[in-house]
N, C-alpha and C positions, 0 to 999 in steps of 0.2 A: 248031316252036320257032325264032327268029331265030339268025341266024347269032353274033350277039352273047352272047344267053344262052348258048348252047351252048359259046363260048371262055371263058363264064364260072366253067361248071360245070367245064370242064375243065382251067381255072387251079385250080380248090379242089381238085379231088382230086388233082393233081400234088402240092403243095402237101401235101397230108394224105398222101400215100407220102412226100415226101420227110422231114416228122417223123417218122412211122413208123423209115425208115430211120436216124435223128437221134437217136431218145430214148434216154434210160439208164435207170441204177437209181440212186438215192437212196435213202440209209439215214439216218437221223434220231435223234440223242440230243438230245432236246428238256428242258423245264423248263415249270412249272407255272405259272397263273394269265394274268399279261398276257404274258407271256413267250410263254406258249403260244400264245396269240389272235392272236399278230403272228407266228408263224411258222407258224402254219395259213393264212395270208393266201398266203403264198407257196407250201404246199405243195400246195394247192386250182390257183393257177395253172399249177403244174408240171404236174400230172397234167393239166389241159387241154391242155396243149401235149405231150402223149404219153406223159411220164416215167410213169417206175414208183417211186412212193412207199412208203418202207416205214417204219415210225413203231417203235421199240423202245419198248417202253413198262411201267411194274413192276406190282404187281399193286396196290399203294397209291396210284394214281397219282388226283389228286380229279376232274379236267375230260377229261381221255381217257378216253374210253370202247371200248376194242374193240370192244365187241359192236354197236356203232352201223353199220349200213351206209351204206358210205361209199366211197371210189373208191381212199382210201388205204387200202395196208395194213399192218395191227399186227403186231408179235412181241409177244408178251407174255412176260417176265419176274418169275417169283417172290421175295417179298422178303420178309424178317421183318417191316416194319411195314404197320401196315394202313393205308386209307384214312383212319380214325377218327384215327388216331395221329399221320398227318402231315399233317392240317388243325389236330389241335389243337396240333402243333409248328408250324404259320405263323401262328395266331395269337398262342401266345406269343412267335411272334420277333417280330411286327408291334407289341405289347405292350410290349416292350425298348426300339421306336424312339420309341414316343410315350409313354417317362416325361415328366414337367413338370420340363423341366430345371430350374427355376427351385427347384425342391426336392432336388437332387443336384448336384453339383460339375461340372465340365464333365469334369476326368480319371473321373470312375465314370462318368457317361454314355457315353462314349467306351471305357472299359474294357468295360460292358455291350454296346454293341454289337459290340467285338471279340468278346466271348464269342459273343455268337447268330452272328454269321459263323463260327468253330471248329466251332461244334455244326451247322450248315449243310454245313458242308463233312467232318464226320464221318460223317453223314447220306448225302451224295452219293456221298462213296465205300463206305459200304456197297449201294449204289445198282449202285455201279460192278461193286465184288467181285461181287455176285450178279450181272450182267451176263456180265462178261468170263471166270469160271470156272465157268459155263453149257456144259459142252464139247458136249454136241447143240446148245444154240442157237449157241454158235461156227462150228459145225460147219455146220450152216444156213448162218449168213450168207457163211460162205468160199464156198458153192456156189452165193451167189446173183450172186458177182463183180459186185459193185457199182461203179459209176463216182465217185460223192463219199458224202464223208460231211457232213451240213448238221448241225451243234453251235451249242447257245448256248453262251457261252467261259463262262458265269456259271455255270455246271455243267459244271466239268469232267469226262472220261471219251471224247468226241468224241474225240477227239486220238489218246488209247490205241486208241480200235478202230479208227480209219483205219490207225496205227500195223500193227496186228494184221491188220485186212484187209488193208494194200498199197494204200493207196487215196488218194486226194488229199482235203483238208479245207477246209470253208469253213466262217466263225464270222459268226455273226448276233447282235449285242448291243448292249445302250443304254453301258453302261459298268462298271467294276471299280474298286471304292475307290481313289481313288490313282490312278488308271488303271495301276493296276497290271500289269495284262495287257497293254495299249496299248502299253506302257512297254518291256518286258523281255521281252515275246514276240512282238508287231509290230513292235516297233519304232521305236514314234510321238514324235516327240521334242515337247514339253512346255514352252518356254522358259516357268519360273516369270515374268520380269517384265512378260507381257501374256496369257499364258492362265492361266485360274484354275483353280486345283484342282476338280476335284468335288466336292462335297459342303462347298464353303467359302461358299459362296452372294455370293460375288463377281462382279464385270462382268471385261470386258478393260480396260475404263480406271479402272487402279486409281490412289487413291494413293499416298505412299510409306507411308503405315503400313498401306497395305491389300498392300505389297508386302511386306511386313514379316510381314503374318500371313501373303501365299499362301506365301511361303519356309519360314515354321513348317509349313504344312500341307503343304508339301511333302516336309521333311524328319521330318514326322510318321508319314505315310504311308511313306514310303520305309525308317524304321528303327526305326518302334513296331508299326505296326497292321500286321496280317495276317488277310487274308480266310479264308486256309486254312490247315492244317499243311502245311507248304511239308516240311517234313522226313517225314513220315509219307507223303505222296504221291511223292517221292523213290522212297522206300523200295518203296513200291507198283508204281510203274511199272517200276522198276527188275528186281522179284522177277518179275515177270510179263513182261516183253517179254527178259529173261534176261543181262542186260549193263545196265552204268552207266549213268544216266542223272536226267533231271530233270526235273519237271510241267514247267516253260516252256522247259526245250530241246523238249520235244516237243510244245509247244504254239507254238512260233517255226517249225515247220514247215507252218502252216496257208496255204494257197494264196492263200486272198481273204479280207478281212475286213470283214463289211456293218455300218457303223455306223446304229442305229436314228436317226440325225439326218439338218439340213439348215441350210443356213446361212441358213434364216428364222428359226430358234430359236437355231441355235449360235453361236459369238463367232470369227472367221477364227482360224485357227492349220495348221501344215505337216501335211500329209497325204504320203502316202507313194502309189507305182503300183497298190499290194495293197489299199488300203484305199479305201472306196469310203462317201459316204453315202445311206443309202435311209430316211431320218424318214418318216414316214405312209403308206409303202407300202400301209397297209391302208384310207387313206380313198377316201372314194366321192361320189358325186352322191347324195342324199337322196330315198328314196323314199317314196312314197305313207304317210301314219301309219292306223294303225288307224280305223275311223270317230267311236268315243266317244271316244277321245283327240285327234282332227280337230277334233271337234265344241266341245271342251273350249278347246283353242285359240283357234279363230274366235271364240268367245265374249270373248277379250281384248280385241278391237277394237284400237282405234290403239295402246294400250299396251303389247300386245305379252305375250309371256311369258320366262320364266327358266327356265332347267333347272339339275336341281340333284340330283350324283349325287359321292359319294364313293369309285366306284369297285368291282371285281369280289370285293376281299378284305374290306373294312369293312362291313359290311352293315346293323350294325346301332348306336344312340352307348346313352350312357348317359341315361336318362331326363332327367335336369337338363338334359341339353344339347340333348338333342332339343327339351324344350321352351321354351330362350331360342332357339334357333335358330327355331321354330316361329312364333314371336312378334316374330321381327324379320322372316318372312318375310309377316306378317299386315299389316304396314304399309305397304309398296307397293304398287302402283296394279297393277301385272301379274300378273296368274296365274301361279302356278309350278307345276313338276312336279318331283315328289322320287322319287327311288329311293330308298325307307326299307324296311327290313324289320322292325318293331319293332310294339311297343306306340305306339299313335294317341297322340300328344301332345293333352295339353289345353287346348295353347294355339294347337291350327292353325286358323288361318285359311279362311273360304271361298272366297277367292282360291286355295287350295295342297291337290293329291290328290297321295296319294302310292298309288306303284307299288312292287311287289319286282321287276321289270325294266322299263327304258325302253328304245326304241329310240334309243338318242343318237344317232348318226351324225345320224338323219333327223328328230331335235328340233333338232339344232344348223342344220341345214342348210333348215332352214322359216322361213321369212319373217319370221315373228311374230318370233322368237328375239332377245331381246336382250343376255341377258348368261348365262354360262355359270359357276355355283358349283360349283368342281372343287378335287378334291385335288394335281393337279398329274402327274397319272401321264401320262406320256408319250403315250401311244397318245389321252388322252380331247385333252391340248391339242393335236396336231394334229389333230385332227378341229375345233378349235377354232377351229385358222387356217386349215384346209381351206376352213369354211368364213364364216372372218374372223365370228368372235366374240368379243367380250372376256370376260377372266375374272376373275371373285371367288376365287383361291387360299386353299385352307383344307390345305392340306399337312401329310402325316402322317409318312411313313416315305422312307427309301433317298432317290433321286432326286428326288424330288416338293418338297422347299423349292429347290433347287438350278433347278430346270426352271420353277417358280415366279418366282426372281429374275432367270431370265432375262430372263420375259416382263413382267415389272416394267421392266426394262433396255431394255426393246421401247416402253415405254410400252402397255402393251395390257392389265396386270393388275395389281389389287390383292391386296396378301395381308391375310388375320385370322390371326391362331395361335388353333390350336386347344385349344391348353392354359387359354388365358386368355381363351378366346371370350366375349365378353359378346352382348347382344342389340343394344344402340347400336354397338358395333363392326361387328357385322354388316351393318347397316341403314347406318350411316356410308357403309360400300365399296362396298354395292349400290347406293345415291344418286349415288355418284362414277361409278362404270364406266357406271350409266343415262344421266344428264343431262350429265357432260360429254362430248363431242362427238370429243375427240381419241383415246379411247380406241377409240370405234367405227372412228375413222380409221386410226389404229395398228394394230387386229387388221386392217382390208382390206387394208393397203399390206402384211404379213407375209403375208396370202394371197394379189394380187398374186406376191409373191416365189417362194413355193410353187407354181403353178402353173406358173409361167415357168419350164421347164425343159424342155431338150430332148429328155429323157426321162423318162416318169413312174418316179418311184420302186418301185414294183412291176415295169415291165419293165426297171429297170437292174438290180436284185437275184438276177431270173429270167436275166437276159443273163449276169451273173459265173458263175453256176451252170452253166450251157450253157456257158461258154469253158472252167471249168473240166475239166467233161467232155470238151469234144472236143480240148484238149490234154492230156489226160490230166494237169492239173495246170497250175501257172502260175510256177514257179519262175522266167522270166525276169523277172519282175515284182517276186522277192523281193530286196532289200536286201543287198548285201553286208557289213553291216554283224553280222549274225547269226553271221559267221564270223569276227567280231573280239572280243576279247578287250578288256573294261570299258578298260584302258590303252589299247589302240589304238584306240577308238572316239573318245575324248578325245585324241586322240592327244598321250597324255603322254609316252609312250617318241619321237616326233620332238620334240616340246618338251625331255625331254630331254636329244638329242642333241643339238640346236642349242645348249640352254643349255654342253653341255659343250663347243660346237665354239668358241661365245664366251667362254668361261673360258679355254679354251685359248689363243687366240687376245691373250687380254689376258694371261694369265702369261705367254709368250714374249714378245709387248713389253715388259713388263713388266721381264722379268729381263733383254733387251736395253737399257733405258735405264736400270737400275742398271748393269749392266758397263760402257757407255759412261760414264756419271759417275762409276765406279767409278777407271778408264781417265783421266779429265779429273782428276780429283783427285789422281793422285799425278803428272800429268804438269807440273799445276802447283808443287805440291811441288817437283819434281826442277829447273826451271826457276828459283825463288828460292834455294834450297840454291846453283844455278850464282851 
């Protein structure tokens, strides 16, 4: 063996004792569906790089499976509801988001989705309780002396058991109504006149009446709608860690916080040392397709094909609409591919097969590809401009109109609503995103953007996680502002001192240029009397 390979071999295993010597243990309060999918991304990588993964996980839980072998490992947790019971609560809450507003008021729509976030968050802390009053499983984790705890903030309980272990905390998430956690726990400031609210499906260049409404959604958010029982989890954390306290004081103790973005999708606004963005962490280079679905492809020719998937939670529409949707996909010149789980519409096309799973990463990322019909969920558009494809937005729930009007904002996507879908509606936006020419340009120059960074999103993620282990925590990073007081952050108590030191300041003139006139007037007086 040359002398080369041999210093090669023995950089790699220096190299593999030194991770050895490096890795931790990570413990995991995760959350369900895409949520899950995008912090398995990261947890897949950690264990490559030596960590020790460990996933709590309940006994309802729909896409974790324990018994799967796998590199991570599970605690599993007993809980009152079953699998059965909390898929058929995410489809009723998914249900909630896509009433027709157009047949309910905006205050009951908005009333109804405060309700399903309550019941969401009534849900998660009993989630929590059987967790944390687990006293063998406590008892466990205290013995496994963990290095962080990785939480999505969108389910709280993370916090509590870093709390409880003694351990440092990082949060993985897209966002919080209101950015409400952003807000009041990070710390992220927010100026209403050029960042938009979430969920107001606004740009950064607003007008003034579009400033008008982000000010309403911000003081909406801020003193109507609550994601959770802010008092009931109070109450919780409190009973349990034995001393006062409050879900976002102990959710303001969180070390790093990975926002599921990147400023190819998001609109510039102030970021803080602790917060960090990792959007598409989970996309990839596009591999090899199946041979009959290959085969199916090539067969477009110059045309090209369409992928067209609603996503991990919707699986299946309602007959009517599957079959105008069917029907306006039967009119274009390109083959499509649908992820449908349903009854065969009667009006599909032989242009269009449908699958109950596509590999999307590696339909979007295939040549043919030309336009991508998505609901808007986070994880499916960057893979979108991963790999610069434009999209026909058909947006249902949460995030998805919001992430939708971004990429509108991009110039890279049309939306249909899905309420009022017709088949020339459909057909209208697939024509537009096909044959005009800037939209294809728009999604490349947004993955340009994505690309061009000097660190991939998956190893900044993976790097926060590491600093935060090897400094046992990252408190120099955190904001002094979490130890200020709502007046002294605004700093209204120096506003007003200053205002009292200028008050002050003018009543003593004040009362000096009356006495002095006071003084001038009788001295005149006393001078004509002479």
């Amino acid at each position: 063996m040359s002398v080369k390979w041999t210093s090669v071999i023995l950089w790699i295993q220096l190299m593999s004792l030194f991770r050895l010597g490096t890795c931790g243990k990570v413990l995991v309060w995760p959350m369900e569906y895409s949520h899950w999918i995008n912090m398995k991304t990261i947890l897949d990588e950690l264990v490559l790089r030596g960590h020790e993964v460990t996933v709590l996980v309940s006994s309802a839980s729909i896409l974790i499976d324990p018994s799967q072998s796998s590199a991570i490992k599970f605690e599993s947790f007993s809980t009152s509801m079953t699998k059965e019971s909390l898929e058929k609560f995410f489809s009723n809450w998914i249900s909630q988001w896509t009433h027709n507003v157009q047949d309910i008021s905006l205050w009951t729509f908005h009333s109804d989705i405060q309700e399903a976030f309550m019941q969401s968050s009534d849900m998660i802390q009993d989630f929590c309780r059987d967790a944390v009053l687990n006293k063998s499983l406590m008892a466990k984790l205290r013995a496994s002396k963990f290095d962080v705890v990785l939480a999505d903030a969108i389910s709280p309980c993370g916090e509590l058991l870093a709390e409880l272990l003694n351990t440092s905390l990082v949060y993985t998430l897209r966002f919080t109504p209101g950015y409400t956690y952003e807000k009041y726990s990070a710390g992220l400031p927010f100026p209403p006149s050029y960042v938009p609210v979430v969920l107001s499906e606004l740009s950064h260049q607003m007008t003034f009446m579009e400033r008008v409404k982000n000010m309403i959604y911000v003081l909406y958010f801020d003193f109507c709608f609550q994601t959770v029982n802010e008092k009931k989890w109070n109450q919780f954390y409190s009973e349990v860690l034995g001393r006062p306290t409050t879900l976002f004081e102990t959710m303001s103790k969180a070390d790093i916080w990975l926002i599921r973005m990147y400023w190819d999708l998001e609109f510039p606004r102030p970021l803080l040392p602790n917060v960090h963005f990792v959007g598409g962490l989970h996309c990839k280079p596009a591999k090899p397709l199946p041979k009959e679905m290959e085969d199916f492809v090539q067969s477009s020719g110059e045309d090209g094909i369409v992928v067209f998937s609603l996503g991990s939670m919707v699986s299946t529409l309602t007959e009517e609409k599957a079959n105008l949707i069917a029907s306006a996909l039967a009119q274009i010149p390109q083959k499509v591919i649908w992820r449908f789980d349903g009854k065969k519409p009667d009006t599909l096309g032989s242009n269009t097969r449908l699958y109950k799973w596509i590999p999307q990463n590696d339909l979007l990322g295939h040549p043919k590809t030309k336009a991508f019909i998505a609901h808007g969920g986070t994880n499916g558009l960057y893979e979108a401009i991963y790999h610069g494809i434009p999209v026909v937005g058909i947006p249902l729930f949460a995030d998805q109109p919001d992430n939708i009007a971004h990429m509108i904002s991009k110039g890279a996507a049309v939306r249909v609503d899905f309420n009022t879908i017709s088949s020339a509606d459909l057909l209208s936006a697939l024509r537009t995103v096909l044959n005009d020419p800037s939209y294809k340009e728009n999604a490349m120059r947004l993955s340009r953007i994505h690309h061009d960074q000097p660190v991939k999103p998956l190893d900044r993620a993976v790097f926060w996680i590491e600093f935060v282990m090897r400094h046992k925590g990252a408190k120099h990073l955190r904001p002094a502002l979490h130890d200020l007081s709502w007046f002294q952050y605004h700093s209204l108590d120096v506003l007003g001192f200053l205002l009292a030191c200028v008050l002050s300041v003018v009543f003593v003139i004040t009362k000096c240029c009356l006495l002095c006139c006071g003084k001038f007037v009788k001295t005149g007086k006393k001078e004509k009397r002479a």
